[in-house]
VEXGUKOL-163027 format. One record per residue (C-alpha): residue number from 1; residue in one letter; x, y, z. Coordinates in steps of 0.05 Angstrom, whole numbers, plus 5000, padded with zeros to 4 digits. Example, Ala and Ser with C-alpha at 12.3 -4.5 7.8 and 13.67 -1.06 7.14 Angstrom:
2
i|aa|px|py|pz
1|A|5246|4910|5156
2|S|5273|4979|5143
//
This chain:
472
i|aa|px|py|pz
1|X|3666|1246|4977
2|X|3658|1160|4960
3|X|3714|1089|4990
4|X|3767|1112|4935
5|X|3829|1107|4974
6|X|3882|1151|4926
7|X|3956|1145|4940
8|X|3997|1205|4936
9|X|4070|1208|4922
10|X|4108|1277|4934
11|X|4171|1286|4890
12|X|4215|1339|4918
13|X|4287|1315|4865
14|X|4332|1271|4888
15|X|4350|1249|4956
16|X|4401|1284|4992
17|X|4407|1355|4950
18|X|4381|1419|4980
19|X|4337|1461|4949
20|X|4388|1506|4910
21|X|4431|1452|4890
22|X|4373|1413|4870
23|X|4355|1476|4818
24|X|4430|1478|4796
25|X|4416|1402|4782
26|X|4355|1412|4746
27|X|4377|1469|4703
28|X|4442|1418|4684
29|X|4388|1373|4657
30|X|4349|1417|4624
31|X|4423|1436|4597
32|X|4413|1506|4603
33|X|4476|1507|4661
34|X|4525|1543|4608
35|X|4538|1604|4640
36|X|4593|1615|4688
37|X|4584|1593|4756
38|X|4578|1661|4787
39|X|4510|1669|4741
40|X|4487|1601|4755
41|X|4483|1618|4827
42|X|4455|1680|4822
43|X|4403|1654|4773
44|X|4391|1592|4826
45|X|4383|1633|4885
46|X|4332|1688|4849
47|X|4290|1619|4827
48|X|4295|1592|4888
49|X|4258|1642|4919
50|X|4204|1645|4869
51|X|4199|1570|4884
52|X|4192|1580|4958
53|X|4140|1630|4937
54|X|4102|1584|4897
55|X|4108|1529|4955
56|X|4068|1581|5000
57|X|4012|1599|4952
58|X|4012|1518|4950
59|X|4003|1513|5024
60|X|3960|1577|5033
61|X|3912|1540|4974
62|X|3915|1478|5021
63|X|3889|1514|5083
64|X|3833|1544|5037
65|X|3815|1476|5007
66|X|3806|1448|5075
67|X|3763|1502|5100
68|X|3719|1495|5039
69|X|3743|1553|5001
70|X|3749|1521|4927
71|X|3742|1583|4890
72|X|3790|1618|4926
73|X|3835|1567|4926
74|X|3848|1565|4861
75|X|3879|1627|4829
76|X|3943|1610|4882
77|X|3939|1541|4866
78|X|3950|1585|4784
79|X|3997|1631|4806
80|X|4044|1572|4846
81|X|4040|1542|4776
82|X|4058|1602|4737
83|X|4120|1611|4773
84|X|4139|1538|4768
85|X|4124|1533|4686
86|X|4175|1588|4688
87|X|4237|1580|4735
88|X|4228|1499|4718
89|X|4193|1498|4650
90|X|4132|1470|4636
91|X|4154|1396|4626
92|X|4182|1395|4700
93|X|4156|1331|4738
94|X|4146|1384|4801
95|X|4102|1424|4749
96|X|4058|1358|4738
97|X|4044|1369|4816
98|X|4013|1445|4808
99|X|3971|1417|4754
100|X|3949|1352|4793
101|X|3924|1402|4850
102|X|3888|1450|4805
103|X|3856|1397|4768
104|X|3837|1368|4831
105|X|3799|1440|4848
106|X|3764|1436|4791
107|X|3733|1369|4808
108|X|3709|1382|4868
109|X|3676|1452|4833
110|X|3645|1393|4784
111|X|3692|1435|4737
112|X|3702|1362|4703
113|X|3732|1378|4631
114|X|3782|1428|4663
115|X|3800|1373|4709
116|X|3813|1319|4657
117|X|3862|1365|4611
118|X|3893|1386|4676
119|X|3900|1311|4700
120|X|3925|1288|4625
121|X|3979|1337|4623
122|X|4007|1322|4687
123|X|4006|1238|4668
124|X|4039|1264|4598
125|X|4093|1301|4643
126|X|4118|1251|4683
127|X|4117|1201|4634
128|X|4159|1238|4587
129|X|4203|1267|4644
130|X|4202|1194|4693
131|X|4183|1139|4636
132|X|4120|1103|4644
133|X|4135|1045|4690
134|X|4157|1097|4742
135|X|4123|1095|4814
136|X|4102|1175|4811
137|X|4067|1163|4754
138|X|4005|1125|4797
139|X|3979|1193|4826
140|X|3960|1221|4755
141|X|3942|1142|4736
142|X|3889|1142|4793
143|X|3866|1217|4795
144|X|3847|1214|4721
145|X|3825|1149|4737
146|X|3784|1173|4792
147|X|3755|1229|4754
148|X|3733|1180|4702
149|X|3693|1135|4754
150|X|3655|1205|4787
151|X|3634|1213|4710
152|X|3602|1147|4709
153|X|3659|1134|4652
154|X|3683|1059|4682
155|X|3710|1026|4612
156|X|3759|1087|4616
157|X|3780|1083|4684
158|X|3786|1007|4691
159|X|3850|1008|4651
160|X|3884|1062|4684
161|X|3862|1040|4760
162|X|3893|0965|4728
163|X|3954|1002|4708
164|X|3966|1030|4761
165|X|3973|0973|4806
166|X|4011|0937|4760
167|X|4059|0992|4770
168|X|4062|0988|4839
169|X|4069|0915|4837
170|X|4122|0913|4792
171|X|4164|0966|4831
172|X|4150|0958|4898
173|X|4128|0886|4917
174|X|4057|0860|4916
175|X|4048|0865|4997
176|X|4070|0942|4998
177|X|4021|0993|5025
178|X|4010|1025|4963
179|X|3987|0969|4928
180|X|3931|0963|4978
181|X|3911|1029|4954
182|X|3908|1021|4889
183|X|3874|0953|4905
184|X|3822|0992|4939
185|X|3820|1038|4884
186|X|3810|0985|4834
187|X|3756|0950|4887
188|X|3712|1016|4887
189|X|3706|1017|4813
190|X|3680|0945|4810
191|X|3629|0960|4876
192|X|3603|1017|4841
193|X|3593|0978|4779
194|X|3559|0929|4812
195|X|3610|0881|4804
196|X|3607|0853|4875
197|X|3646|0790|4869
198|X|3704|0817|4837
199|X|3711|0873|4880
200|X|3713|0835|4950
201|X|3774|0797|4940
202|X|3809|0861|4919
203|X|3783|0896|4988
204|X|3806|0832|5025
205|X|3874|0834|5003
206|X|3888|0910|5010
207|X|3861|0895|5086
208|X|3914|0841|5095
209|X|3972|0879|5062
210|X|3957|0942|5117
211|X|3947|0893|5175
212|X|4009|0860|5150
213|X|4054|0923|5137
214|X|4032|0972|5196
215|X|3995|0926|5246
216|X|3917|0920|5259
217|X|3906|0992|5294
218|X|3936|1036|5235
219|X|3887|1094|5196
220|X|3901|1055|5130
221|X|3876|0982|5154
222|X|3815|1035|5179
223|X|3801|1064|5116
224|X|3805|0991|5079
225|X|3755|0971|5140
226|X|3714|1018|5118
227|X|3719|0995|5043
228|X|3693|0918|5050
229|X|3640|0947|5104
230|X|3621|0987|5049
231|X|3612|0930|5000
232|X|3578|0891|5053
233|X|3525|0951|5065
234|X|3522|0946|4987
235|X|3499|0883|4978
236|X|3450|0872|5042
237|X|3499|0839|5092
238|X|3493|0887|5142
239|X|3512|0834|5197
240|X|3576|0834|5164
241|X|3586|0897|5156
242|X|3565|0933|5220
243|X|3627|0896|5264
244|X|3675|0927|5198
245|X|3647|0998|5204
246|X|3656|0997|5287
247|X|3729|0976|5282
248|X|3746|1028|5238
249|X|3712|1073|5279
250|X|3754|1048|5341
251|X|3811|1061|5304
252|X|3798|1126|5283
253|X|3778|1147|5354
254|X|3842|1121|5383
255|X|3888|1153|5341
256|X|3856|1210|5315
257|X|3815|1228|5383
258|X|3734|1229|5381
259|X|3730|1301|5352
260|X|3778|1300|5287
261|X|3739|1299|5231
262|X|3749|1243|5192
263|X|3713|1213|5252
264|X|3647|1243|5229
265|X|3660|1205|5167
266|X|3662|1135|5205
267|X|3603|1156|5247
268|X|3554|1171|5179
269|X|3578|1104|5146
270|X|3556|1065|5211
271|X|3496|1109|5220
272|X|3473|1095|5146
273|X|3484|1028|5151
274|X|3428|1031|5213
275|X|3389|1073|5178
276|X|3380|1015|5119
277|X|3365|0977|5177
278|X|3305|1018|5196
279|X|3340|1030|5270
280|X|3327|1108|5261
281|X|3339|1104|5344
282|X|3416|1081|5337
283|X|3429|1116|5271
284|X|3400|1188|5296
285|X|3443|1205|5347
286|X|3508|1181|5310
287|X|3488|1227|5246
288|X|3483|1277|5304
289|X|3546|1271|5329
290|X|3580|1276|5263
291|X|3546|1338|5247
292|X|3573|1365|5322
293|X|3639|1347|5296
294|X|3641|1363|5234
295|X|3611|1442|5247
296|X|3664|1451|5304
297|X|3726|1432|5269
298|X|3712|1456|5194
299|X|3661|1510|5206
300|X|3594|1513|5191
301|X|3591|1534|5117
302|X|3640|1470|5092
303|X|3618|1414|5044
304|X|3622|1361|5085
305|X|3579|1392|5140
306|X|3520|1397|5081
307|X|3534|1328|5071
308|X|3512|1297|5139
309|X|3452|1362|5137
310|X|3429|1325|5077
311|X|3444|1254|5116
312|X|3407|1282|5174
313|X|3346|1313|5131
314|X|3343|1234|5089
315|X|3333|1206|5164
316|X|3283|1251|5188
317|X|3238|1249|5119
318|X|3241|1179|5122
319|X|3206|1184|5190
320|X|3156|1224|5167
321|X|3191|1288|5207
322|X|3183|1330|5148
323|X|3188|1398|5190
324|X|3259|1391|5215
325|X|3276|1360|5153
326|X|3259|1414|5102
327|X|3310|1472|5131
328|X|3369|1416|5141
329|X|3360|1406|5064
330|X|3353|1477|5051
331|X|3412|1493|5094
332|X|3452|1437|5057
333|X|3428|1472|4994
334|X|3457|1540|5015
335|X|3523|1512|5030
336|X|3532|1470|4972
337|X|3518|1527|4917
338|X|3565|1579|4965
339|X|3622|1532|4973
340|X|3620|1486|4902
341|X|3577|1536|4865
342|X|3499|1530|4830
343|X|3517|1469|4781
344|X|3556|1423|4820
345|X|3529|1354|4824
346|X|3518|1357|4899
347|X|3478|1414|4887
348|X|3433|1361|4852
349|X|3433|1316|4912
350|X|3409|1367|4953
351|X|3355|1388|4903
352|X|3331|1315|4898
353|X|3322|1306|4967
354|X|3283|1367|4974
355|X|3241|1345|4911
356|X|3226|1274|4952
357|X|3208|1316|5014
358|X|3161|1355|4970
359|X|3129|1299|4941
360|X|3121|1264|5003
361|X|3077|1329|5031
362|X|3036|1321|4966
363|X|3072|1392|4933
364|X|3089|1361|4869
365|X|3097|1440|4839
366|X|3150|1443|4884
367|X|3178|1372|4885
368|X|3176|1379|4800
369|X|3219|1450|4794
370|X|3267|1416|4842
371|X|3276|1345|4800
372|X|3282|1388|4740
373|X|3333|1430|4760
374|X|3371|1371|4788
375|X|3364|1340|4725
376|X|3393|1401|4682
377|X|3452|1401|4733
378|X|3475|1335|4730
379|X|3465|1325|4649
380|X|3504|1391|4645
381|X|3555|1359|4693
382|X|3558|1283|4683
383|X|3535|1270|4618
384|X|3463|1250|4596
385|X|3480|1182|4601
386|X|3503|1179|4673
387|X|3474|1140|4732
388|X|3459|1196|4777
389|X|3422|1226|4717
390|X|3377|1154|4708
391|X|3367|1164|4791
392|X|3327|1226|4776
393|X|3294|1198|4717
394|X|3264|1151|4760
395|X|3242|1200|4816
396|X|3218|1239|4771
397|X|3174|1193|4739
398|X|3150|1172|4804
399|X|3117|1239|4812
400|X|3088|1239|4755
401|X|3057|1186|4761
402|X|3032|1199|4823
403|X|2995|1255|4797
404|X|2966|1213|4749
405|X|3016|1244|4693
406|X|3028|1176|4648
407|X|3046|1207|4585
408|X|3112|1235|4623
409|X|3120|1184|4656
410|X|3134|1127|4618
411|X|3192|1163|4570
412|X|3230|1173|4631
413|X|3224|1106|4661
414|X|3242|1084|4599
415|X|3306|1127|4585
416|X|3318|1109|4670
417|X|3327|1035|4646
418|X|3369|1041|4583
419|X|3417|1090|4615
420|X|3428|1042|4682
421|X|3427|0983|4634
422|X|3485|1017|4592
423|X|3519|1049|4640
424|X|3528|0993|4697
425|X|3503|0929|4661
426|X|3432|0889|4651
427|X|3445|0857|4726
428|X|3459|0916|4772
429|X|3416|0923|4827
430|X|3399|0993|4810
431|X|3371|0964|4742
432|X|3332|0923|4783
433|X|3294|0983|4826
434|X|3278|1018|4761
435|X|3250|0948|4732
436|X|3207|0941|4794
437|X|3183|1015|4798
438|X|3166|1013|4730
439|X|3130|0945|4721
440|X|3089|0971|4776
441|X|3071|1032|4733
442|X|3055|0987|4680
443|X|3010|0949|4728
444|X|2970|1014|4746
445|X|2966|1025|4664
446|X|2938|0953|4651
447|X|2994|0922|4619
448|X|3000|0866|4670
449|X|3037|0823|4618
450|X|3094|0873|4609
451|X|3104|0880|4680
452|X|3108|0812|4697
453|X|3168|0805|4652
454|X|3197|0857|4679
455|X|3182|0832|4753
456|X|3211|0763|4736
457|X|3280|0803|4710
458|X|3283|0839|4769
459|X|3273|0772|4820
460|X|3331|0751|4781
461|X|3372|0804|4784
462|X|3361|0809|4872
463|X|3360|0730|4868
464|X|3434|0730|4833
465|X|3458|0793|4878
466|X|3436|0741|4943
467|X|3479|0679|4916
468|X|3543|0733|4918
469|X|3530|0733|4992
470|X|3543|0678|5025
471|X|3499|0648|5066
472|X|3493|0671|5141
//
C-alpha cells in the first residue's frame, strides 16, 4: 500500500505501574475508587483479566491482518473494544487504540466512512483525555490524515500531516526519529499532489535525521531511501533514483535476510523503476523474485501477493505477452475480491488492467464491462471527483475512441481533465497525459486548433516538471 511512513506510539499508562495497579490508578482518575479497598481489588483483578482478554483478541486480530484475513479480523478487533469501553469507559486513551485498529480494518476493506468516524473518535479521545499538544496524539493526526490523502481529499490532510509534525517538533526535538516520519508523511502528500519541489527537501531531511539518529544501515533510513527514490522515479530521474532504491534494498537484505517480505516490496520499487525504463530483462526477474517471496512467507491468497500478480501481468502486457498476462490479472482479481471484498478500490486496479489487456487484443466488449465496473467501484469508493476515478475516465475514453465511439468519448475526456485539474492542480503531470491524449482525439475529430492549445499546455506542464530536476 503507497511511501507513507506512519509512526505509531503504544500507550500502555504510566511508566513503572503493573497492570493491576495501573487499573487501580485509572479507576482513581476516573474517580470511581470509593469503595473499600478489599472491593477495589477485587473489581481490579476481575477487569484485569477482561483486559488481558481483550489484549489477545488484539493480537489474534494482528496475526489475521497479516495473513490477509480483514474480515475476520475485525469482529475481535470489536469485541477487544467492547470489553475496553466497559472495564475503562469509553473516553479511555487505551480505548482510542481499539478504535485506531478497527478503523484501520476498515480502510484497507475500502470501508472509508467507517474508518474516518472510527479515526475522529479516537483523535477526540486523546485530546480530551492527553490535551492536544501531546505526542500520542500524532497516530490519530496521521491515520486520519492518511485516510484523507487515499481519498484524494489533500486540502484536508495537509493540515493535520502539518500538525502533526509540529507536534513532534515541539516535544521531541526537530532531529528525532519521529519527526522524520512525519516529514515523510508530509513529503508523500506533496509527491502525490504533484508538488515535487516542496516535497524533496522534506524527504531529504527525514533521510538525514535517520542517518543521524540510528546510523546509515538502519530499516528507517531504508524506508526514507525508498521515499526520495520514489520522488525521483516520479519525476523522470531514474539515474537518481535507481542507486536510492538499491541501497534500501541492501539494507533490507542485511537486516531483514533476502526472504522477509518487506524485501519483495524493495524488489517491485526497483523493478518498476526498470520497467519505466523499458529494461523488461532486469525488471522481470526482480518482479519474479518478489512474487517467490511474497507467496512463501504470506501465502498465496494475501493482498500483497495480487499486488506484484498485477505488477507482473502490467510487465508482460506491455511486452505484448498477453497469454501469461491475462490469468496473473485474473488471479490478482480473485484474491483481491476474497481478501478486501468486490468494491475495494484495488479491485478496480485489477479490473483496469484487465480492461487494457482487453483492449490491447482488440475485445473492447470485454475491455468496456471491465472499465465500467472499475469505474462504479471507485466512484462508490473514492468519490466522483477522485484521481483514480479521472485515470479510468481517460482509459475509457481511449477505447472508445478507438472504436470509433466519439460521442462517448469526448464527455469523459472532458470530465478526466476537470477532475485532475481540481483535484491535483492545472500543472500536474497527470493533467498533462489527459491534455495530450485528448488533443490527439481532437486531432482525429478535425479540430486541429483546439488541440494545439492543448498540446502547447501540456509542453508546458512536462517543460516546468523538467526545470524541478536538475540538470544531469
Amino acid at each position: 500500500m503507497m511511501g507513507c511512513r506512519c509512526t505509531r506510539t503504544n500507550r500502555s499508562g504510566p511508566p513503572g505501574l503493573g497492570p493491576a495497579v495501573y487499573l487501580t490508578w485509572v479507576l482513581l482518575l476516573a474517580g470511581l475508587a470509593l469503595a473499600p479497598p478489599s472491593i477495589v481489588l477485587a473489581q481490579a483483578s476481575r477487569a484485569d483479566d477482561e483486559l488481558a482478554e481483550a489484549r489477545r483478541l488484539n493480537q489474534e486480530a494482528a496475526t489475521l491482518y497479516s495473513s490477509g484475513k480483514l474480515a475476520a479480523a475485525i469482529p475481535l478487533v470489536q469485541r477487544a473494544l467492547a470489553i475496553q469501553e466497559k472495564a475503562l469507559g469509553p473516553e479511555h486513551p487505551d480505548v482510542a487504540a481499539s478504535l485506531d485498529a478497527l478503523a484501520g480494518l476498515d480502510r484497507a476493506q475500502g470501508n472509508y466512512r467507517e474508518a474516518e468516524r472510527l479515526y475522529r473518535r479516537a483523535l477526540a479521545i486523546r485530546e480530551k483525555a492527553l490535551g492536544r499538544g501531546n505526542p500520542a496524539l500524532v497516530l490519530s493526526l496521521n491515520n486520519l490524515a492518511g485516510l484523507y490523502r487515499a481519498q484524494g481529499k489533500y486540502a484536508e490532510a495537509e493540515p493535520l500531516y502539518r500538525r502533526a509534525l509540529a507536534i513532534e517538533e515541539e516535544s521531541r526535538g526537530p532531529e528525532n526519529l519521529s519527526v522524520a516520519a512525519s516529514l515523510d508523511n508530509l513529503a508523500g502528500l506533496y509527491r502525490a499532489q504533484g508538488k515535487y519541489a516542496q516535497a524533496e527537501p522534506l524527504y531529504r531531511r527525514a533521510l538525514a535525521i535517520g542517518e543521524k539518529s540510528r546510523g546509515p544501515e538502519d530499516l528507517d533510513v531504508a524506508a526514507s531511501l525508498n521515499n526520495l527514490a520514489g520522488l525521483y522515479h516520479a519525476q523522470g530521474r531514474y539515474a537518481e533514483a535507481e542507486p536510492l532504491y538499491r541501497r534500501a534494498l541492501a539494507i533490507g537484505e542485511k537486516t531483514l535476510g533476502p526472504e522477509h517480505p518487506n524485501i519483495a516490496a524493495n524488489l517491485n520499487n526497483l523493478a518498476l523503476l526498470y520497467a519505466a525504463q523499458g529494461k523488461s530483462a532486469e525488471s522481470e526477474p526482480l518482479q519474479r523474485r518478489a512474487l517467490a517471496i511474497q507467496e512463501k512467507a504470506l501465502g498465496l491468497e494475501h493482498p500483497d501477493v495480487a499486488t506484484s500478480l498485477n505488477n507482473l501481468a502490467e510487465l508482460e502486457r506491455a511486452q505484448g505477452k498477453y497469454a501469461p498476462a491475462e490469468p496473473r490479472y485474473q488471479r490478482a482479481l480473485a484474491i483481491r475480491e476474497k481478501a478486501l471484498g468486490p468494491e475495494h478500490p484495488a479491485v478496480a486496479g485489477s479490473l483496469s488492467g484487465l480492461a487494457e489487456l482487453y483492449q490491447a487484443q482488440g475485445a473492447y466488449a470485454q475491455a468496456e464491462s471491465r472499465y465500467r465496473r472499475a469505474l462504479a467501484i471507485l466512484e462508490k469508493a473514492l468519490g466522483p471527483e477522485h484521481p483514480d476515478v479521472a485515470t479510468v475516465l481517460d482509459s475509457l475514453a481511449g477505447l472508445y475512441e478507438a472504436q470509433g465511439k466519439y460521442l462517448q468519448a469526448e464527455p469523459r475526456y472532458r470530465r478526466a481533465l476537470v477532475i485532475l485539474e481540481k483535484a491535483l492542480g492545472p500543472e500536474h503531470p497527470d493533467v498533462a497525459t489527459v491534455l495530450e491524449n485528448f488533443a490527439a482525439f481532437l486531432r482525429k475529430t478535425n479540430r486541429a486548433a483546439v488541440a494545439q492549445d492543448m498540446e502547447a499546455r501540456a509542453r508546458i506542464i512536462r517543460a516546468k516538471r523538467a526545470e524541478i530536476a536538475p540538470a544531469k
